[in-house]
C-alpha positions as semicolon CSV with decimal commas, in nm:
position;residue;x (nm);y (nm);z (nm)
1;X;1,152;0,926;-2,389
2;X;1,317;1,269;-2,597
3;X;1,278;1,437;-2,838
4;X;1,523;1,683;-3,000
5;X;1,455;1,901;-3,269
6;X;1,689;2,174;-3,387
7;X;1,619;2,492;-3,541
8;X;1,795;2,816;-3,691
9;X;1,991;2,702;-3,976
10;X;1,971;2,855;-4,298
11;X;2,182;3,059;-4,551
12;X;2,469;3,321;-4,468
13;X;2,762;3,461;-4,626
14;X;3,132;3,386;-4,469
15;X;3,188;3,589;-4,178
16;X;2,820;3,622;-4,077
17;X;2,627;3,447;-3,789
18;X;2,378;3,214;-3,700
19;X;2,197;3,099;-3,382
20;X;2,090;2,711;-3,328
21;X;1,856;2,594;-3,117
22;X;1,737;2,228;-2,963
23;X;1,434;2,237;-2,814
24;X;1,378;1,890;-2,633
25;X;1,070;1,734;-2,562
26;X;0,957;1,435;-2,330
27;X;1,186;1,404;-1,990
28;X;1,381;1,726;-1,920
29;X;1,743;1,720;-1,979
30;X;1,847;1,908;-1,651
31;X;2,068;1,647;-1,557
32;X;2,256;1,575;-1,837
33;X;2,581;1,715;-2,077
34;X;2,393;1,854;-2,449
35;X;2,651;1,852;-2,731
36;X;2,640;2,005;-3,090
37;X;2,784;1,768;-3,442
38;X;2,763;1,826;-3,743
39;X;2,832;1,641;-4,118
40;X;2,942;1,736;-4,407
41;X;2,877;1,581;-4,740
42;X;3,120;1,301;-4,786
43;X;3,243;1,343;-4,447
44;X;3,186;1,181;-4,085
45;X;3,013;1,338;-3,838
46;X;3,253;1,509;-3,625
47;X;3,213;1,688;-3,244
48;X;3,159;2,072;-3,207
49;X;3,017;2,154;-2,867
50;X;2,944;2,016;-2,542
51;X;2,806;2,153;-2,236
52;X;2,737;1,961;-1,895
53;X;2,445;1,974;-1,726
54;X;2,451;2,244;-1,531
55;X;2,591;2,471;-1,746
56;X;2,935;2,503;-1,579
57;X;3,195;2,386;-1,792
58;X;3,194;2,368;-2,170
59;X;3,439;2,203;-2,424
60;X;3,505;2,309;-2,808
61;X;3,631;2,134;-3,115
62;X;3,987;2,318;-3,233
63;X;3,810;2,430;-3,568
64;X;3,539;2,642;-3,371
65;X;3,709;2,761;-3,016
66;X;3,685;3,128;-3,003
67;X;3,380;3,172;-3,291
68;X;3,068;2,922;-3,167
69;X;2,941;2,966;-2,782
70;X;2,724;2,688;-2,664
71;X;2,439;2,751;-2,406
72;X;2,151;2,601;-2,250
73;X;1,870;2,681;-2,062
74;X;1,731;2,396;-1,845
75;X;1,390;2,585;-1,748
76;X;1,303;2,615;-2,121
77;X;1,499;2,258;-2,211
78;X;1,635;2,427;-2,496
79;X;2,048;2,455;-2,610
80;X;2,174;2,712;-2,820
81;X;2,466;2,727;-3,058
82;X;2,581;3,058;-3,121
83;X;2,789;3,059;-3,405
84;X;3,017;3,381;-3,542
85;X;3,271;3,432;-3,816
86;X;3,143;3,189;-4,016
87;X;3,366;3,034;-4,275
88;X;3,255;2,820;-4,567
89;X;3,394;2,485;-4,401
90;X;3,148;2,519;-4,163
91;X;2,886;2,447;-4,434
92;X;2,749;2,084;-4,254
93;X;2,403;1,939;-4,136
94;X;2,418;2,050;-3,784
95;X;2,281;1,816;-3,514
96;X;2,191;1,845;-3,130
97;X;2,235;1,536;-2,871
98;X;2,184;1,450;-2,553
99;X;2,460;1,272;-2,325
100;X;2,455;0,981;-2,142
101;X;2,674;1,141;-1,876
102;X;2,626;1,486;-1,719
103;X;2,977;1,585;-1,788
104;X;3,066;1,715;-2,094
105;X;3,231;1,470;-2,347
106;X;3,329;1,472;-2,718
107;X;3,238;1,084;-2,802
108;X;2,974;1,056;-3,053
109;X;2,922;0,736;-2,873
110;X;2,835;0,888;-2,520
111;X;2,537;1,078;-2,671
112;X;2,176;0,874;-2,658
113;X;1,936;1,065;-2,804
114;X;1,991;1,276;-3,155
115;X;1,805;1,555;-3,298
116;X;1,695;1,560;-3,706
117;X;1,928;1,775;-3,802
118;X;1,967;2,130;-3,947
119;X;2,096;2,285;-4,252
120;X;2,365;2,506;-4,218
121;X;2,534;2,665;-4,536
122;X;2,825;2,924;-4,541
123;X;2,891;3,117;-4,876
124;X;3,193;3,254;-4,990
C-alpha cells in the first residue's frame, strides 16, 4: 500500500547539518501525521519528529527542540528532516513513518508503515 524510503544521511562533523528526506510511494499520505525515529546501537528506537497531516502543528522530542525542523510536502509526498547543530549523540539509524492518525503523535505504536532506514553519523 506505501512505501517509504529515506534519504540524506551520511557523515558530518558536530555542529554541522544534514537534510532527510522520505519520499513515499503507493497511496499518498495527504491525510495523515509523518514522524521521524531513530536507533542507536544498543539502544531502542526512540521518537524525534512528528508532523500532522496538513502541516499545521508539529511536536519535538526534548533532545532535538530548537536544532531539527520537520516538513512535508504533500504534492511531492515527500517529509523532510532538517537537522542543525549536530552533536555526536545524534549519531543513530534514522527512520521515517507514517501515522495511523492525522494528528501528530509520539507512539512508535501509532505509526503503520516504516521506511528502511538511514545512516546518520555525527563526529566529534
Amino acid at each position: 500500500q506505501v512505501q517509504l524510503v529515506e534519504s540524506g544521511g551520511g557523515l558530518v562533523q558536530a555542529g554541522g547539518s544534514l537534510r532527510l528526506s522520505c519520499a513515499a510511494s503507493g497511496r499518498t499520505f495527504d491525510s495523515y501525521a509523518m514522524g521521524w525515529f531513530r536507533q542507536a546501537p544498543g539502544k531502542e528506537r526512540e521518537f524525534v519528529a512528528t508532523i500532522n497531516w496538513n502541516a499545521g502543528r508539529t511536536y519535538y522530542s526534548d533532545s532535538v527542540k530548537g536544532r531539527f525542523t520537520i516538513s512535508r510536502d504533500n504534492a511531492k509526498n515527500t517529509v523532510y528532516l532538517q537537522m542543525n547543530s549536530l552533536k555526536p549523540e545524534d549519531t543513530a539509524v534514522y527512520y521515517c513513518a507514517k501515522s495511523k492518525y492525522s494528528s501528530t503523535t509520539s507512539i512508535e505504536k501509532e505509526y503503520t508503515y516504516w521506511g528502511q532506514g538511514t545512516q546518520v553519523t555525527v563526529s566529534s
